[in-house]
N, C-alpha and C positions, 0 to 999 in steps of 0.2 A: 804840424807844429812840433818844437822840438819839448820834452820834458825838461822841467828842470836841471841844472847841474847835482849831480848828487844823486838823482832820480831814476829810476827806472820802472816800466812797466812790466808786469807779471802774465803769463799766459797761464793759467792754472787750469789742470785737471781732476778730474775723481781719482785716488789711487788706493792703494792696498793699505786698508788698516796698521800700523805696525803692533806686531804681537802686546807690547808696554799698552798701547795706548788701547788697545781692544781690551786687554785685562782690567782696565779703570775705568771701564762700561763706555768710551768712547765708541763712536757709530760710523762718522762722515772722515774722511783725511782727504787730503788736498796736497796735488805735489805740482810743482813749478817744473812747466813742459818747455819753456822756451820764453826771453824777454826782451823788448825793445825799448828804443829811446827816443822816435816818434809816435804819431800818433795822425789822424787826422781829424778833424773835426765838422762833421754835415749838417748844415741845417739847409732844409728844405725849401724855403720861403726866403732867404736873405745870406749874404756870405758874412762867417763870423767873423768876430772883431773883436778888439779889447774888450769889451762889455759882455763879451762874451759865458755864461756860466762859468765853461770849464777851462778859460782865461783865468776867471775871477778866481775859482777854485784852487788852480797851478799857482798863481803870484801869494796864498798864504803859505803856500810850501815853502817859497822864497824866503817872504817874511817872517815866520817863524825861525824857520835857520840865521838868519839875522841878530833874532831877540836872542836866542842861546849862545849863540856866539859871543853877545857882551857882555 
């Protein structure tokens, strides 16, 4: 399935603290290794569909974008 217009999905890794954010007791950093704009979706027992969670989840992305827009 394709993401949203507007959307993209994130590959995230662990990465190297940046010195700033080590000095203000930060721990964890997280850097963006690579991103797509499909995706697929498995379920086990049944082939997804509109009803789907991460259907329903994706169409408030839409939505949302919608209501700011007016």
């Amino acid at each position: 399935m394709a993401l949203p217009e507007g959307c993209q999905g994130l590959y995230l890794g662990t990465g190297t603290v940046p010195f700033e954010s080590a000095a203000a007791g930060v721990s964890k950093f997280h850097e963006i290794r690579g991103t797509f704009a499909e995706a697929t979706v498995w379920q086990h027992d049944r082939d997804p569909g509109q009803d789907d969670p991460v259907h329903r989840a994706l169409n408030w992305v839409e939505l949302a974008a919608a209501i700011h827009d007016m």
